[in-house]
C-alpha positions in Angstrom: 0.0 0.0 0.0 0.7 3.5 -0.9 1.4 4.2 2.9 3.4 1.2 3.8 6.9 1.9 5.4 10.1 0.2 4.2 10.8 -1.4 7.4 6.5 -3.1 7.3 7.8 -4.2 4.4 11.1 -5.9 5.7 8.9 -7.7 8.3 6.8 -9.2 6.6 9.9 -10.5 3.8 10.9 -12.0 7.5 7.9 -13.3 8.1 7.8 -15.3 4.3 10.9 -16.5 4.9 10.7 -18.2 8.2 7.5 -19.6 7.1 8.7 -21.0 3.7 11.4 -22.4 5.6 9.0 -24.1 8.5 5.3 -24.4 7.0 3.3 -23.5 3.7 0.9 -21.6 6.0 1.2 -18.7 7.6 -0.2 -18.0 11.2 -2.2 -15.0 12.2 -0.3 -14.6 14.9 3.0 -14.1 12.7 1.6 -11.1 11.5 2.7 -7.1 13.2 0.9 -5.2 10.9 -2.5 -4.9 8.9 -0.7 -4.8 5.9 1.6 -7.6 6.5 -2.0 -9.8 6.8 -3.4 -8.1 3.3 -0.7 -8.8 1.4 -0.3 -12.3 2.6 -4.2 -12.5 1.5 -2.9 -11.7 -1.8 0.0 -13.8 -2.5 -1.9 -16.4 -2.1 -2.7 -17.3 1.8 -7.1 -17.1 1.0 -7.1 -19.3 4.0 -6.4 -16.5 5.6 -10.3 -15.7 5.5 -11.9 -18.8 6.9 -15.4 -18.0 5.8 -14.6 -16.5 2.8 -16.3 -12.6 4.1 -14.0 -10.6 3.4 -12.0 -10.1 6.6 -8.9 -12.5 7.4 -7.5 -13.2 11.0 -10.9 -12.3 12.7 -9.8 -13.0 16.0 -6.0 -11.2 15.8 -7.1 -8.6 13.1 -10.4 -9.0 11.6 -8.4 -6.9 8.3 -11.0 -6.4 5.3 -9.0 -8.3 2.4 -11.5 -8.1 -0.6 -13.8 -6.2 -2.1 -16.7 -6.6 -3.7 -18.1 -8.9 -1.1 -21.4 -9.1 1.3 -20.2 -7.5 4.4 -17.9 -5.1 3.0 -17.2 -1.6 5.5 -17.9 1.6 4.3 -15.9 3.8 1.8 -13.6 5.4 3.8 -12.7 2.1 6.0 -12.7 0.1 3.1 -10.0 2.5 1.8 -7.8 2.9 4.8 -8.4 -1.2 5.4 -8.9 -0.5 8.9 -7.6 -3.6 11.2 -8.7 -4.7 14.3 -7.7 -6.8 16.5 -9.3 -8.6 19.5 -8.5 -6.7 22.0 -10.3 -3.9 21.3 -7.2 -2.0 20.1 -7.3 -0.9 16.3 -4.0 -0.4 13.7 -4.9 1.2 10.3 -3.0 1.7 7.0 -4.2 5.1 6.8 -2.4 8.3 5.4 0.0 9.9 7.7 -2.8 12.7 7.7 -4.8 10.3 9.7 -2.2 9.1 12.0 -0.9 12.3 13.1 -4.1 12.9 14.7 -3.0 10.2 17.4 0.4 11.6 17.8 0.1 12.5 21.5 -1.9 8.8 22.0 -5.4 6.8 21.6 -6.5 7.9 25.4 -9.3 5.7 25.7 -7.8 2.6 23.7 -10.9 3.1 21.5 -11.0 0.0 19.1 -14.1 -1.7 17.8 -16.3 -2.0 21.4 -19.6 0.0 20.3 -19.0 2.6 23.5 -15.4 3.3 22.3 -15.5 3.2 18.8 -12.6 4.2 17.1 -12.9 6.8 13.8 -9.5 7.4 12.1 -10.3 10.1 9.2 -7.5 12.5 7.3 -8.6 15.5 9.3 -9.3 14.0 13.0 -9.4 10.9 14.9 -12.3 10.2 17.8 -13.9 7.4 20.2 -17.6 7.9 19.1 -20.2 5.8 21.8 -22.9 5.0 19.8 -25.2 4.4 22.7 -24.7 8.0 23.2 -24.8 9.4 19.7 -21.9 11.9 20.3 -18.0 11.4 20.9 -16.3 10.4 23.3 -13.4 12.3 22.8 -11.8 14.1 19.5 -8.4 14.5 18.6 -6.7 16.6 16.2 -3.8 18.7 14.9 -3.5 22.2 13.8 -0.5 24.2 12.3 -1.0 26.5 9.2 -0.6 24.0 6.7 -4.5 23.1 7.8 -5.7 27.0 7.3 -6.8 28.3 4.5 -9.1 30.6 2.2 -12.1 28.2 2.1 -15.2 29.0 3.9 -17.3 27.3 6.1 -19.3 24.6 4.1 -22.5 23.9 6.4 -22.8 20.8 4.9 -24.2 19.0 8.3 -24.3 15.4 7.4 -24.5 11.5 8.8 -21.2 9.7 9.3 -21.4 6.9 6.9 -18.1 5.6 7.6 -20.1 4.4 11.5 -21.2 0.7 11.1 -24.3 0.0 9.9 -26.1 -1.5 13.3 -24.7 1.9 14.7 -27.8 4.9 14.9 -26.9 7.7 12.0 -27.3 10.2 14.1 -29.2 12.8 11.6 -28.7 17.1 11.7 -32.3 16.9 12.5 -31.8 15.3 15.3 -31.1 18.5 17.1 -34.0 20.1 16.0 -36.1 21.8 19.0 -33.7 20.4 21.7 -32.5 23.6 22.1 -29.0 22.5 21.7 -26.5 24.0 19.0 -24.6 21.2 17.0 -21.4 21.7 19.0 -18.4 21.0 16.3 -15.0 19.4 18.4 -13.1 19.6 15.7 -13.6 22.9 14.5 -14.8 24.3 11.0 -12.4 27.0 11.4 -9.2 24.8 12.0 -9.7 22.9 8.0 -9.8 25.7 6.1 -7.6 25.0 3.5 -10.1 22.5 1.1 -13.2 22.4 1.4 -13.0 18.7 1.8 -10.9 19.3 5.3 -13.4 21.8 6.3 -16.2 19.7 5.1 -15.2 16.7 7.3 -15.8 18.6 10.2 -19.7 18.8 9.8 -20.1 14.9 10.3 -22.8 14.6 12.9 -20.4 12.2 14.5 -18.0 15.5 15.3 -20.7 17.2 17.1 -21.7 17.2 20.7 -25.1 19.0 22.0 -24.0 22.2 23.2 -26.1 24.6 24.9 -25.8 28.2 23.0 -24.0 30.4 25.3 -21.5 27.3 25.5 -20.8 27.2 21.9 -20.7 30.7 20.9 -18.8 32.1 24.3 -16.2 30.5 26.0 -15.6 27.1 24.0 -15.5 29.5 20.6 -12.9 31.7 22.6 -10.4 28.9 23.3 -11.1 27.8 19.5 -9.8 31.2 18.5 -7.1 31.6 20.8 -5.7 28.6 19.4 -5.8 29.6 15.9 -4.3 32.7 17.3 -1.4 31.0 18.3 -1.0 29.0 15.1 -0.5 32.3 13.0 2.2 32.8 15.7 4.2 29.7 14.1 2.9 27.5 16.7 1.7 23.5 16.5 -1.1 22.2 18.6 -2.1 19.0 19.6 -5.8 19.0 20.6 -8.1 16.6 22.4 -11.8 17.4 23.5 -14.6 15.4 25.1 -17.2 14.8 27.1 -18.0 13.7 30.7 -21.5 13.5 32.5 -25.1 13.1 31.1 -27.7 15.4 32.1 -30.8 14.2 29.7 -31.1 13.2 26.1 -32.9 13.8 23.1 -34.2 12.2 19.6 -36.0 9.6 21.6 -33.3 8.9 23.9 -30.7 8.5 21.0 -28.6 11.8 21.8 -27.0 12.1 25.2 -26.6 15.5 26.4 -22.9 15.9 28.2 -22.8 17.6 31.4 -19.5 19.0 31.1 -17.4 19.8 27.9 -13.2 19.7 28.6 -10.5 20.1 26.1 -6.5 19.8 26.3 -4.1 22.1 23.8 -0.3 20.5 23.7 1.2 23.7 22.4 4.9 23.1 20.2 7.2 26.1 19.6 7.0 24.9 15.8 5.4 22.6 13.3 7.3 19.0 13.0 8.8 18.6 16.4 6.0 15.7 17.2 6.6 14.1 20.6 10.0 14.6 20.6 8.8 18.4 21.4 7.1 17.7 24.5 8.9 18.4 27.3 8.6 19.3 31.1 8.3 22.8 29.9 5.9 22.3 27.3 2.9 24.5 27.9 0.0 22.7 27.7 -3.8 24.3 27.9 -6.6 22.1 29.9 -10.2 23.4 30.5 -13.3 21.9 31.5 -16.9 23.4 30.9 -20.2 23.1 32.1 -22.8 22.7 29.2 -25.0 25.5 30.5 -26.5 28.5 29.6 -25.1 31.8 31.1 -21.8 31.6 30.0 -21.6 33.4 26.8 -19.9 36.5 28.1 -17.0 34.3 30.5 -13.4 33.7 28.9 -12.0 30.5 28.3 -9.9 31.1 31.1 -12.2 31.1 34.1 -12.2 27.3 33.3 -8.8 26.2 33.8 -7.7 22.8 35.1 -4.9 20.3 34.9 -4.8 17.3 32.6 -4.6 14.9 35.4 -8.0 16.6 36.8 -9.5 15.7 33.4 -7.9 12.3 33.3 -9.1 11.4 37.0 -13.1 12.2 35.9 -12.8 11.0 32.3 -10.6 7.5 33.4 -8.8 8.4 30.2 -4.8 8.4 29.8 -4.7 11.8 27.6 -1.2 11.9 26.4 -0.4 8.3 26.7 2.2 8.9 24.0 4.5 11.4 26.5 6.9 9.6 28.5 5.7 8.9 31.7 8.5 11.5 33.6 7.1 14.3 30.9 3.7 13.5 31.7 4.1 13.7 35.7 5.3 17.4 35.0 3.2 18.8 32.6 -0.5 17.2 33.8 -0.4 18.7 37.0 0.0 22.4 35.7 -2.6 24.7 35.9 -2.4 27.1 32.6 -1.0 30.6 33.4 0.8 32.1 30.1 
């Protein structure tokens, strides 16, 4: 695949060789990456899919191999051939737009479990609970190669990359709640196609958000950030959700309690993790999703990570080493 690094590809030459040298079948279990187990399918190892449906090494990987077939997964699955493996944990061929959107960790472990569903797409990753409706959490990047001269599509949409026993949660949904469609991912953050920016109106990137939540201090934080992206800044961002206080569409919308939201902020596009470091300043705010608020700042709402990580369960920057993490989690913002 297009994607597929050098050393995937040594691997899995390993992998042939030992097994031409000790059996004419190839295990599941020999396999260390999606691709490794599609392009065994296709040099010949069919066997690979034991009841011929289109996935191989269910119970390791459960990779789509074929197309054309009954249970096939959406488009944009089908063309990253999403892998998942049993225990609950999900790797994916996917462009190295889609992966950056992990780079500071999965924090939930979101895989294929219907409350921690993981969503891997060019402009953002997210654990969508389809129980709930909404997201668990959404991560993404932003430097100034995402901004551009497009404007905001509108195009409010189903998600038809969810699986089909999943609720399409539809933009009418929200109709008469008296809840905005709450974007995590911003529209203003993919700007520069109007494919980026149109990504963002998926109904599984939006949250129920009261008004004065939306448009005051969760729209201020938004802006600051893109604020200090035109300053030459990188920012990894995740927002989500904790708390239920009532639902809507017949019980198949869960309205959050609380919004929070972490900002990693890098001196400069392309350091990655290696950037993060015990003086890395790093944003964290949590919200309530109530009216009242549209006048407050952003900053009324500070926290640390680890307060968010000790409600939410989640480990948000998994990816940091451990002594990093200690350091940075348990400051409060104060630029």
């Amino acid at each position: 695949m297009k994607f597929f690094s050098a050393l995937s590809f040594l691997s899995l030459a390993l992998v042939f060789a030992v097994q031409a040298c000790e059996s004419p079948r190839y295990r599941c279990s020999d396999f260390k990456t999606a691709q490794q187990v599609i392009d065994a399918y296709r040099a010949g190892a069919t066997y690979l899919d034991g009841n011929g449906d289109g996935y191989a090494c269910e119970k390791t990987w459960n990779v789509y191999v074929l197309k054309g077939k009954k249970h096939k997964p959406p488009a944009r699955v089908r063309s990253k051939q999403q892998a998942i493996s049993s225990s609950g944990s999900s790797t994916l061929s996917a462009p190295a737009s889609s992966q950056v959107q992990l780079t500071m960790g999965n924090p939930s472990q979101a895989g294929i479990r219907p409350d921690n569903y993981l969503l891997l797409k060019p402009q953002y990753a997210l654990s969508y609970n389809a129980s709930k409706g909404i997201p668990n959490w959404v991560s993404w990047q932003l430097n100034q190669s995402w901004l551009g001269p497009v404007d905001r599509q509108n195009d409010f949409r189903p998600d038809d990359t969810l699986p089909s026993n999943f609720y399409h949660v539809l933009p009418s949904d929200y109709s008469g709640s008296g809840y905005d469609r709450g974007h995590q991912t911003p529209s203003g953050d993919r700007t520069l196609s109007k494919e980026d920016n149109s990504a963002t109106f998926l109904m599984s990137n939006m949250i129920p958000q009261t008004p004065d939540l939306n448009r005051g201090p969760w729209q201020k934080l938004e802006s600051y950030s893109r604020q200090l992206v035109s300053e030459g800044k990188e920012l990894y961002t995740i927002a989500g959700v904790t708390g239920q206080k009532g639902t809507f569409a017949e019980g198949k919308i869960s309205i959050p309690a609380r919004n929070w939201k972490v900002v990693v902020v890098l001196e400069k596009p392309g350091l990655g993790l290696a950037g993060v470091t015990a003086n890395t300043r790093v944003i964290a705010v949590d919200m309530p999703n109530e009216e009242g608020l549209k006048e407050k700042d952003w900053t009324e709402y500070r926290t640390t990570v680890k307060q968010i990580e000790a409600t939410t369960g989640y480990n948000l920057l998994s990816n940091v080493s451990d002594k990093v993490q200690q350091v940075i989690e348990s400051k409060v913002d104060s630029p």
